[in-house]
C-alpha positions as CSV (number, residue, x, y, z in Angstrom):
1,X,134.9,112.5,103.4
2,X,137.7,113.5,106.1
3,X,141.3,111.9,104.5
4,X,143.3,110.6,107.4
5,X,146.2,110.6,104.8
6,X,147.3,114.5,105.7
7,X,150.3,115.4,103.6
8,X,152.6,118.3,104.3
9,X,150.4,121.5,103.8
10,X,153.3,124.0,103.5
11,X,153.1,125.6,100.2
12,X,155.4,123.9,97.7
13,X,158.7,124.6,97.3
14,X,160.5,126.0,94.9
15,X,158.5,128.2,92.7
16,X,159.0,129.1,89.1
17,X,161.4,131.6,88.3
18,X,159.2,135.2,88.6
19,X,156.8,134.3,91.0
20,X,156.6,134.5,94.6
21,X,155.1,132.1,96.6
22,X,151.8,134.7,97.4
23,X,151.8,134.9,93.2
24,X,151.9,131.3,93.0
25,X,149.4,130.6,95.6
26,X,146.7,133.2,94.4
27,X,147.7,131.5,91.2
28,X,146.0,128.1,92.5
29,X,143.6,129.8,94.4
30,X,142.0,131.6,91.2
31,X,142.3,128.2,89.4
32,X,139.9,126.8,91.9
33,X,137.4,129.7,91.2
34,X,137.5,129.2,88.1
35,X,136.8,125.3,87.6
36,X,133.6,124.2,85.9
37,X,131.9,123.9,89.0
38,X,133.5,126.8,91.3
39,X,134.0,126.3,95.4
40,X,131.3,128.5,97.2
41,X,130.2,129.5,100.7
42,X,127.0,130.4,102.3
43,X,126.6,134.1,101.2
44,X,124.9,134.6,105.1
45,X,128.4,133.7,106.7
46,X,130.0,137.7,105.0
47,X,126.9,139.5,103.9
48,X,123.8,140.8,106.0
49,X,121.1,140.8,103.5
50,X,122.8,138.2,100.9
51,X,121.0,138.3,97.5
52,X,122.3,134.9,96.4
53,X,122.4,131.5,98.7
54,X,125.7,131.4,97.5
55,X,129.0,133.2,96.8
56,X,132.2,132.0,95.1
57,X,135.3,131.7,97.1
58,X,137.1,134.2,95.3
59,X,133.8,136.6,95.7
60,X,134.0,136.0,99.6
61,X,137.3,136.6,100.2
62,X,136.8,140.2,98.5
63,X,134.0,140.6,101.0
64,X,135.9,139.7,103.9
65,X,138.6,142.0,103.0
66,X,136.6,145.1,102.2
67,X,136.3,147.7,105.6
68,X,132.9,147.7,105.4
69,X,132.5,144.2,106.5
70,X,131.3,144.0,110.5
71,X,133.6,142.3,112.6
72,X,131.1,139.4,113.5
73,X,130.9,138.7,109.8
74,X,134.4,138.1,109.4
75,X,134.8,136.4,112.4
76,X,132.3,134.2,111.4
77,X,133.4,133.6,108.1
78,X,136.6,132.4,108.6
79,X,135.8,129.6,111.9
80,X,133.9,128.5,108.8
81,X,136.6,128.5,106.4
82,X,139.2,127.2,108.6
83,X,136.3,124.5,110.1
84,X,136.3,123.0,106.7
85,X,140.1,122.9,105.9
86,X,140.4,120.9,109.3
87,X,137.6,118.3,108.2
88,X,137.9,118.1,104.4
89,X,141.4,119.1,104.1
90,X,142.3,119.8,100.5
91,X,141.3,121.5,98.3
92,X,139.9,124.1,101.6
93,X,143.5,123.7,102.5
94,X,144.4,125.8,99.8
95,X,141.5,128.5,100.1
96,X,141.9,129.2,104.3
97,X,145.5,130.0,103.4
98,X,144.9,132.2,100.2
99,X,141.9,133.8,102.5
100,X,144.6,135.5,104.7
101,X,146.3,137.1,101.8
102,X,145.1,140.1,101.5
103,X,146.2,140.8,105.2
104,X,149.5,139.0,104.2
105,X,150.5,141.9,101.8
106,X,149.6,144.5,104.0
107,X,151.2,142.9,106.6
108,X,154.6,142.2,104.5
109,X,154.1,145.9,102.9
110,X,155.0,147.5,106.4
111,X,157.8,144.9,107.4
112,X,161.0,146.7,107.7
113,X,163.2,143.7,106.0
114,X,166.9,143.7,105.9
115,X,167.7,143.9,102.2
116,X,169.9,140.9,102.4
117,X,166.7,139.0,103.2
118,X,164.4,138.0,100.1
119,X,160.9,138.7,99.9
120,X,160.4,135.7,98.2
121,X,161.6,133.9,101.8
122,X,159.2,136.5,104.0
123,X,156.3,135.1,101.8
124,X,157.4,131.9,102.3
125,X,157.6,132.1,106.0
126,X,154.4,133.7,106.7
127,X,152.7,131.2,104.5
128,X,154.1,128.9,106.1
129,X,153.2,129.8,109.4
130,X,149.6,130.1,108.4
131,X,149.7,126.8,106.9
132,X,150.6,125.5,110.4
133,X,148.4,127.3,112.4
134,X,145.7,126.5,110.1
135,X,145.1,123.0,111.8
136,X,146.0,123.7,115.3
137,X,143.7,126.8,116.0
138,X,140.7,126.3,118.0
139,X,137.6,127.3,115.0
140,X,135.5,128.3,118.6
141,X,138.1,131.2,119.6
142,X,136.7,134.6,119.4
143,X,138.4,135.5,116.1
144,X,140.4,132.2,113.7
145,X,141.5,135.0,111.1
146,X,143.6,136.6,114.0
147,X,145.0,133.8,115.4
148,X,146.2,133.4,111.9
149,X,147.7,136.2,111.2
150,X,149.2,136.4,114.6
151,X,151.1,133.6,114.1
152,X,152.1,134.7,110.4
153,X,153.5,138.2,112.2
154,X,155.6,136.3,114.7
155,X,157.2,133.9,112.4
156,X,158.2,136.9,109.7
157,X,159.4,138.9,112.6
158,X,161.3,136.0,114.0
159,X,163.1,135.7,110.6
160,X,163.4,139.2,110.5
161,X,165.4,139.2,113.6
162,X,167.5,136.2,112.9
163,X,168.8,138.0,109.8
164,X,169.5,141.2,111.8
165,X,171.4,139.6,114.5
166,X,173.5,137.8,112.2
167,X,173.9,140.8,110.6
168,X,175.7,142.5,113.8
169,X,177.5,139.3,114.4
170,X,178.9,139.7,111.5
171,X,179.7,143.4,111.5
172,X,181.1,143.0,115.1
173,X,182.2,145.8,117.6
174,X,181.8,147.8,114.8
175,X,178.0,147.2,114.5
176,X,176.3,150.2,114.0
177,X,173.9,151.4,117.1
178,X,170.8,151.7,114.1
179,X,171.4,147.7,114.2
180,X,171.2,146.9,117.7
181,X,168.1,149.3,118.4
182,X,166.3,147.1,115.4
183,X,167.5,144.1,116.7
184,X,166.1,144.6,120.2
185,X,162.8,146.0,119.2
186,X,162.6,142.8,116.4
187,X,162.7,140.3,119.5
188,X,160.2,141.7,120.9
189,X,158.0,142.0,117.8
190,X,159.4,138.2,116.6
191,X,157.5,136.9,120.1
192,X,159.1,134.7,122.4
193,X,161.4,132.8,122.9
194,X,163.6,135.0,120.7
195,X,163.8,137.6,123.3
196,X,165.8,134.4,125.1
197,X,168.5,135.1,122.3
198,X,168.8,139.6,122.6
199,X,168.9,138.5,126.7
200,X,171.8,135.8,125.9
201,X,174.0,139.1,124.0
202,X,172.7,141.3,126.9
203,X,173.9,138.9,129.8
204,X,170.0,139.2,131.5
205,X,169.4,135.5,131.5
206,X,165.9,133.6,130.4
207,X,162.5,135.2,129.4
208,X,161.1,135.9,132.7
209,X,164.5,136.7,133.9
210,X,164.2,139.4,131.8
211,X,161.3,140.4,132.6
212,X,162.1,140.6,136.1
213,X,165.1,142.8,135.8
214,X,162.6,145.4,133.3
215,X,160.0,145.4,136.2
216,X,162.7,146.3,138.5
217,X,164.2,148.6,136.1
218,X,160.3,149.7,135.6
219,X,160.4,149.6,132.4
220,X,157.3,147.8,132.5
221,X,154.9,147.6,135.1
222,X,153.8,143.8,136.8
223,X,150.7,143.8,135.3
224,X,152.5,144.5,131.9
225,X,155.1,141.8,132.6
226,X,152.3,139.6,133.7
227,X,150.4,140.2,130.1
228,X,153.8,139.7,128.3
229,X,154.5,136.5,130.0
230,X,150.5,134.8,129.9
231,X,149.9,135.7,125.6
232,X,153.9,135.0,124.9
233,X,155.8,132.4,127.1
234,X,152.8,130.3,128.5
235,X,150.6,130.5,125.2
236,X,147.3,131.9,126.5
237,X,144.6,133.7,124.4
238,X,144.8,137.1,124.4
239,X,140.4,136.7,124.4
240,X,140.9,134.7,127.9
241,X,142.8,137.7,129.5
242,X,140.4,140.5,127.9
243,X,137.5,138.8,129.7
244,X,139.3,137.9,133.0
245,X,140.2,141.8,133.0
246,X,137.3,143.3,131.6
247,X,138.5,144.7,128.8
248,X,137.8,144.7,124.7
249,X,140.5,142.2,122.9
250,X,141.4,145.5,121.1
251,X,142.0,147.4,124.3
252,X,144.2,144.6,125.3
253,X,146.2,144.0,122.0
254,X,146.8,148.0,122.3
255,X,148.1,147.2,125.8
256,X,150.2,144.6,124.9
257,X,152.2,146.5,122.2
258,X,152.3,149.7,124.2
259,X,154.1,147.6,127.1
260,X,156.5,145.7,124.6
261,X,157.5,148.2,123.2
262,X,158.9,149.7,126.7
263,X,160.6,146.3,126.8
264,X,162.3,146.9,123.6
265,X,163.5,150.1,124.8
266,X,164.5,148.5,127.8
267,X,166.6,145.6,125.7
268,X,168.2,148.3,123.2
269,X,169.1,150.0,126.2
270,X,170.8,147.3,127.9
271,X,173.0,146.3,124.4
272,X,174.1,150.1,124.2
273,X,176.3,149.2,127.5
274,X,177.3,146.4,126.4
């Protein structure tokens, strides 16, 4: 039965001393697989020829993180996943959000983090952000598990930045250059509206005021500005735009970092005259 009493599905706060909040959450994720009678899944929705009706959750997620798994598997294995944390809430809650862990590390692994900024807080954040997006993302989208980690990357690059420009702030004129080149290019990776903040120090105005000046600076193109402004300011799916254009979601992803990217150089370039 659906619960119409939803309480706060952020993972808890604080953790014992030792473990990060990923430990602590795989923690209650194993606990689950290892009840007396052990939450399972369709073994169709991540195998092609499943020898068992049925898989454990814990068996599942190994499957859905292993290369070998086709796309269309995955894709379908999670609107399921994240289809039944919407409906029955907890404890599916819990597995959706330990599901994206495996990314999660990868993901955090290849973070540049300022190293006055706590891992501990990284993990939080990106669970965090999952835990949102969890019951706000449409299961019919092209790929749930994307949308999810999308929204994990923007939030841990958002913090990312935040502790970088303080940083500088705090180190003042004599900020070195190494700083404000990451800070630049961590706007851009935090998604918008930080960018609003780097345009604030660099006196360029709003979003699309800066995205104006770039095109006129051509540092990106209109179609790229176009791209930047649809997926980041207004909120569209990147899917919508690959089928409008004709394009793979991949292709279009590749695009969309290629031309952020120029805008990072573009924003770095415009705090080195400052």
């Amino acid at each position: 039965m659906h619960d119409s009493h939803r309480p706060d599905r952020r993972p808890a706060r604080p953790y014992a001393e030792g473990r990060s909040p990923l430990q602590a959450l795989e923690e209650s994720f194993l606990a689950l697989t290892a009840a007396g009678q052990p939450l399972t899944l369709p073994a169709h929705l991540v195998c092609e020829e499943p020898e068992q009706p049925v898989l454990p959750v814990d068996q599942v997620r190994t499957c859905l993180a292993h290369p070998a798994t086709a796309p269309a598997l995955r894709e379908r294995t999670w609107s399921e996943v994240v289809r039944r944390a919407q409906r029955l809430g907890q404890p599916w809650d819990t597995v959706a959000i330990a599901m994206a862990v495996p990314v999660l590390r990868r993901m955090l692994a290849r973070l540049a983090r300022p190293a006055h900024l706590e891992r501990a807080e990284v993990e939080q954040e990106a669970l965090a952000a999952v835990a949102a997006a969890l019951h706000t993302v449409d299961v019919n989208t092209a790929d749930v598990g994307r949308e999810l980690f999308a929204a994990a990357d923007r939030a841990v690059h958002r913090l990312v930045y935040a502790a970088r420009r303080q940083a500088v702030r705090e180190t003042g004129p004599l900020a070195s250059q190494a700083h404000l080149e990451q800070l630049a290019v961590s706007a851009v990776g935090a998604g918008w509206p930080a960018v609003a903040d780097v345009a604030e120090d660099a006196g360029q105005g709003d979003e699309y005021a800066v995205l104006a000046r770039a095109v006129q600076a051509r540092a990106v193109n209109v179609d790229e500005a176009r791209l930047i402004a649809r997926t980041r300011l207004e909120g569209e799916p990147v899917q919508r735009l690959a089928i409008e254009r004709g394009v793979s979601t991949r292709q279009l992803y590749r695009h969309r970092a290629a031309a952020e990217q120029h805008l990072a150089d573009y924003l770095t370039g415009r705090l080195r005259e400052r």
